[in-house]
C-alpha positions in Angstrom: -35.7 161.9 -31.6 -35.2 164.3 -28.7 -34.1 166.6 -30.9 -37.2 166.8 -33.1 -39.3 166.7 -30.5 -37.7 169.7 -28.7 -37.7 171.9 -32.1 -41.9 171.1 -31.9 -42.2 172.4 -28.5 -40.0 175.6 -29.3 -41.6 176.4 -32.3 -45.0 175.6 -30.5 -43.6 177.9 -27.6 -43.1 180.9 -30.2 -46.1 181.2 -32.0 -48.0 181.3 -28.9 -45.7 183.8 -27.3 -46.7 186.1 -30.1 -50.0 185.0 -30.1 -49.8 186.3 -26.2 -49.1 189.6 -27.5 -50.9 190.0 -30.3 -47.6 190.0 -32.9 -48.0 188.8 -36.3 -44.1 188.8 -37.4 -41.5 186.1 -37.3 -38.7 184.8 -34.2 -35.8 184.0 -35.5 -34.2 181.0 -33.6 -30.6 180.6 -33.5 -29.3 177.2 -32.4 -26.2 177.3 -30.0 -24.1 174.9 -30.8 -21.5 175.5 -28.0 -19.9 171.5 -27.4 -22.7 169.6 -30.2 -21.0 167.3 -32.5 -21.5 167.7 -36.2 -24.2 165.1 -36.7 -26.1 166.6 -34.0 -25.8 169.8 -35.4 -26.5 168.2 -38.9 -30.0 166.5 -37.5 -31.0 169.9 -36.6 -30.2 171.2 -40.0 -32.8 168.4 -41.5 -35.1 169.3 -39.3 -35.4 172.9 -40.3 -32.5 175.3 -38.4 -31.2 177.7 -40.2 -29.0 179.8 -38.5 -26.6 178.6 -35.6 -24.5 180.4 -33.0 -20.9 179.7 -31.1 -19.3 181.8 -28.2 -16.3 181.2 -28.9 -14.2 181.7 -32.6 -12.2 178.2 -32.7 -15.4 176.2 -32.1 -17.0 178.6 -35.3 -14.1 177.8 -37.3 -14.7 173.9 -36.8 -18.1 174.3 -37.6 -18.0 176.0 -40.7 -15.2 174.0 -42.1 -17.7 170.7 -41.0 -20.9 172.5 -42.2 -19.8 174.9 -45.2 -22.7 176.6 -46.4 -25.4 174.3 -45.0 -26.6 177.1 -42.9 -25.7 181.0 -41.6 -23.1 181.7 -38.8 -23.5 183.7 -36.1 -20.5 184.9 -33.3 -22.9 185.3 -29.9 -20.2 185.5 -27.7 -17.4 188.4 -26.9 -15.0 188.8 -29.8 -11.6 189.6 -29.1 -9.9 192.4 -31.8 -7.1 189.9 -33.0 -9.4 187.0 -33.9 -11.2 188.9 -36.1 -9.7 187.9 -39.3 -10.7 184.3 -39.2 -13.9 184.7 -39.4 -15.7 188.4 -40.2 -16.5 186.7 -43.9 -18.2 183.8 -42.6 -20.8 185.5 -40.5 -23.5 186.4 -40.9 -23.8 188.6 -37.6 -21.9 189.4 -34.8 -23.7 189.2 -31.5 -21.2 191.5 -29.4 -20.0 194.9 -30.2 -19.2 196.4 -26.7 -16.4 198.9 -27.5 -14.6 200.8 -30.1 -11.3 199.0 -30.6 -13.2 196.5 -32.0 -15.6 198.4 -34.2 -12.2 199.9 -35.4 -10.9 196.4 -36.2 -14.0 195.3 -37.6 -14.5 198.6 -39.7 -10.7 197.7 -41.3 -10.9 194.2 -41.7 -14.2 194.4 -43.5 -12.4 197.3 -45.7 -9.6 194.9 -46.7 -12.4 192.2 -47.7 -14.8 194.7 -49.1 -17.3 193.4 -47.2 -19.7 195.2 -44.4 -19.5 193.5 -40.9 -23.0 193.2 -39.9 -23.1 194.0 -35.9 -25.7 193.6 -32.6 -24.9 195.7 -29.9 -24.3 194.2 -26.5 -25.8 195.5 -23.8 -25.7 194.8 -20.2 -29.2 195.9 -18.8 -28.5 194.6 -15.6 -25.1 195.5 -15.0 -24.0 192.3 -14.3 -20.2 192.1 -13.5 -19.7 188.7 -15.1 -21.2 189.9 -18.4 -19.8 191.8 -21.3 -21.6 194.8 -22.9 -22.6 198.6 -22.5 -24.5 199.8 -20.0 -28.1 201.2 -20.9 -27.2 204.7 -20.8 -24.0 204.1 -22.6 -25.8 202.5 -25.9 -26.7 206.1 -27.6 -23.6 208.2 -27.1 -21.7 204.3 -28.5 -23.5 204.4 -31.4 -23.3 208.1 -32.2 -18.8 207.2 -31.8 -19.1 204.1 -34.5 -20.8 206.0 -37.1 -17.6 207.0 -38.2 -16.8 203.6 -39.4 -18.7 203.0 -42.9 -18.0 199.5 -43.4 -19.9 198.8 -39.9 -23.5 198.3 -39.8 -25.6 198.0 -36.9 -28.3 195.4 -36.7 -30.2 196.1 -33.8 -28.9 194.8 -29.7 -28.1 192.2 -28.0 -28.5 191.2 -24.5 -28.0 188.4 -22.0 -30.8 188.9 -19.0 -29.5 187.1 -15.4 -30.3 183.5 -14.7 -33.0 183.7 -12.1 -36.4 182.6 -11.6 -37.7 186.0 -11.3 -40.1 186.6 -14.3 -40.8 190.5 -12.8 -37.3 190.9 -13.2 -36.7 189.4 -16.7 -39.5 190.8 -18.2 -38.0 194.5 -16.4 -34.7 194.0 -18.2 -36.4 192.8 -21.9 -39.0 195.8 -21.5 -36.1 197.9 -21.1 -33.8 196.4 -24.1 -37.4 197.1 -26.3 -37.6 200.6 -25.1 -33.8 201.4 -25.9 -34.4 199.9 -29.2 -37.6 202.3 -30.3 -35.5 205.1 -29.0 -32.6 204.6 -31.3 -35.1 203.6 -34.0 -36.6 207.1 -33.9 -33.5 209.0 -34.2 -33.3 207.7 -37.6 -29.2 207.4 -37.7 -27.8 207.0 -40.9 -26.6 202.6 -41.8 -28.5 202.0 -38.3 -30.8 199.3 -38.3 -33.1 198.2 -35.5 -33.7 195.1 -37.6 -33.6 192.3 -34.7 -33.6 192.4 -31.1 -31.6 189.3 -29.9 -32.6 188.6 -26.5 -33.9 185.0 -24.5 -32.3 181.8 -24.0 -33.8 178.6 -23.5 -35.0 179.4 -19.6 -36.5 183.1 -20.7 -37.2 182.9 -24.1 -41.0 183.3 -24.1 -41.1 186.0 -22.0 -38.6 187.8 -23.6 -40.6 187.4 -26.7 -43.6 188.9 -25.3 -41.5 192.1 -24.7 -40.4 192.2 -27.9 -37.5 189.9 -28.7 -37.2 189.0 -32.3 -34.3 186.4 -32.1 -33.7 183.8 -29.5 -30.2 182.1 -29.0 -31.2 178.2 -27.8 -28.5 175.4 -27.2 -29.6 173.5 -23.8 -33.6 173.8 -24.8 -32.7 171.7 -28.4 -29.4 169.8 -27.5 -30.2 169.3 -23.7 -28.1 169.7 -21.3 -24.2 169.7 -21.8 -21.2 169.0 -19.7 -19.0 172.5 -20.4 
């Protein structure tokens, strides 16, 4: 039942987050799924998620062979350039472009399937040295290099804000993320989309929200906590 009753107090959570700040569009929620067994994963499925999320490419392969088509993949976690192949077909997004070697391999794999790899870009607002992805200022002149590559298309950003307490500081690094993101809306870049901003977890998520956020990534707030 936990389960059920945790998806109620998201969802409640969400609307009035945008209600907060006077938004009328739609949060996407993506379910982590990092270490949930299938029927887990299944019950959430029942109960309305759609989309779910996994750091790591072994655990997405499990999933999708368990799960098929039951709902959309999403890679939220760094992608290294040889695991590619097993799963650019399967996703629906990919969380984590943070340099060009693997735009490259991206670009060539979704060539040989004739498919485009649809990409977030990570970024590291707060320069954390235990996170992946670009700093701020390093976002633009990134984006301007993987142009080149026509079987790439950017989504929007990603970004993971620090674990703390401190809601000046969350809501410092979001407001930033939502600043970056009109700024590389209005350059208007050719196959650049500023479709979702993917940013808040299950301790930050409404804040992040009400700066903007468009697409929340929740595991421990729906499955409870897990032993990693």
């Amino acid at each position: 039942m936990y389960i059920k009753e945790n998806l109620l107090e998201i969802n409640e959570n969400i609307q009035m987050a945008l209600q907060r700040c006077g938004r009328k569009d739609k949060v996407e929620l993506i379910a982590v799924t990092k270490t949930v067994d299938i029927p887990r994963i299944e019950e959430a499925i029942n109960l309305g998620i759609t989309d779910i999320g996994e750091n790591k490419v072994q655990e997405l392969e499990k999933k999708i062979d368990a799960l098929d088509d039951k709902v959309n993949y999403h890679l939220i976690g760094s992608l290294q350039t040889n695991k590619v192949r097993f799963i650019l077909d399967n996703v629906k997004l990919i969380h984590s472009l943070d340099r060009e070697s693997l735009a490259k391999e991206l670009d060539k794999r979704a060539k040989m399937d004739n498919i485009l790899a649809n990409v977030l870009v990570q970024v590291n607002v707060a320069e954390e040295e235990t996170k992946s992805g670009l700093k701020v200022e390093e976002v633009i002149p990134f984006i301007e290099e993987i142009l080149k590559y026509d079987s790439i298309r950017i989504k929007g950003l990603m970004t993971i804000a620090p674990f703390t307490e401190d809601k000046t500081l969350l809501r410092n690094v979001f407001r930033k993320m939502y600043t970056l993101k009109e700024d590389i809306q209005d350059r208007g870049y050719k196959d650049v989309y500023m479709e979702y901003l993917s940013m808040g977890m299950t301790n930050d998520y409404e804040i992040a929200i009400e700066e903007g956020s468009n697409m929340i990534r929740i595991g421990t707030g729906i499955f409870g906590k897990r032993n990693y």
